[in-house]
N, C-alpha and C positions, 0 to 999 in steps of 0.2 A: 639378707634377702635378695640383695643384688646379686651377688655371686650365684646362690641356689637357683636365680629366675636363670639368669644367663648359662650356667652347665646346665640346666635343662632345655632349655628351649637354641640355643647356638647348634648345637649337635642334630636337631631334630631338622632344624632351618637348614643347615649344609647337607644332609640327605633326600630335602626336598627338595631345592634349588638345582642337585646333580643329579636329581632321576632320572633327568630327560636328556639330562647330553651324551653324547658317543663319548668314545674313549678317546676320538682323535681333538675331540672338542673338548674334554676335560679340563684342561690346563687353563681354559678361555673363559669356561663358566665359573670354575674357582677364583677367576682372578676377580672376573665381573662381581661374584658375590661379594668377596672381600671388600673391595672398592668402595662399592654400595653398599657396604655395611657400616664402614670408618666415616665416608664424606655422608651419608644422610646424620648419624650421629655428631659429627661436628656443626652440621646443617643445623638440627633441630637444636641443641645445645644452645645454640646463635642467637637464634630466635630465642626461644626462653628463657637466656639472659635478659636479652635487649627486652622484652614485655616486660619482666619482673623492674628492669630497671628505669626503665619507661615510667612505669604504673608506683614506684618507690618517687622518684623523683616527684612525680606530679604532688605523689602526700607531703610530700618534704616543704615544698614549695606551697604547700594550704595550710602549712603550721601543725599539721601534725608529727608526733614524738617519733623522731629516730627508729624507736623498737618498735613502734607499731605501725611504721610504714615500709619498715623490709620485711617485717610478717605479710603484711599486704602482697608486697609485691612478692615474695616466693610463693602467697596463696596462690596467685592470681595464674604463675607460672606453672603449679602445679596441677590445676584444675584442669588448665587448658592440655598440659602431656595425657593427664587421666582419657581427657576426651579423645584427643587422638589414638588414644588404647584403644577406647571404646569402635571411636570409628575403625579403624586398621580391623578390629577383631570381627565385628558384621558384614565387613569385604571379604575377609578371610572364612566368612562363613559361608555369602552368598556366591562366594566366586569360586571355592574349592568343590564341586563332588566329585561321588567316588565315578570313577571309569564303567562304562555299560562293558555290557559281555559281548559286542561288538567291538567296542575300544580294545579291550582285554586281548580278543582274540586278534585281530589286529596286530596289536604291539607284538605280540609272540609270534606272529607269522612273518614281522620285518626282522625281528630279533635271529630268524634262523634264514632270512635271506643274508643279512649281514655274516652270519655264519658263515653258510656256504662261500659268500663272497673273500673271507680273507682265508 
């Protein structure tokens, strides 16, 4: 499931993130994505270790069983990624529209001064 999310949505996310740069700036936006692709994943990793293991220890330490306190605490880690799905996904809803036909036109009228410029 992991692999199938990640070839679809990787590919889709690097043609989004390099819409908007020039070709002199390419090299700069690629790396940025990158970067901020590895360090937020190591980021959140982090964290929902340290909660799972947080929220494992505390049952540990109230006498309850080994197996039903790392079920716990991987619950605990999972709900909380889900929610941040949730959230990231309604930013990503309210914050993406499409381009007006003023935008549109626009972008194609700097696209062919950069033209004529090189």
């Amino acid at each position: 499931m992991i692999g199938i999310g990640a070839g679809v949505a990787f590919p889709a996310l690097m043609t989004l993130a390099m819409s908007g740069a020039t070709p002199a700036d390419s090299g700069l936006a690629s790396g940025l994505v990158n970067t901020t692709q590895q360090v937020g994943g190591a980021l959140g990793l982090a964290v929902l270790a340290t909660l799972s293991t947080t929220r494992t220890d505390h049952l540990l330490s109230s006498g309850t069983s080994s197996h039903s306190a790392l079920t716990s605490g991987y619950h605990l880690a999972f709900l909380i990624g889900a929610g941040l799905v949730i959230v990231a996904i309604s930013l990503a809803v309210s914050m993406l529209q499409p381009p007006t036909a003023a935008e549109q036109e626009q972008g194609a009228f700097e696209g062919e001064l950069q033209t004529e410029a090189a």
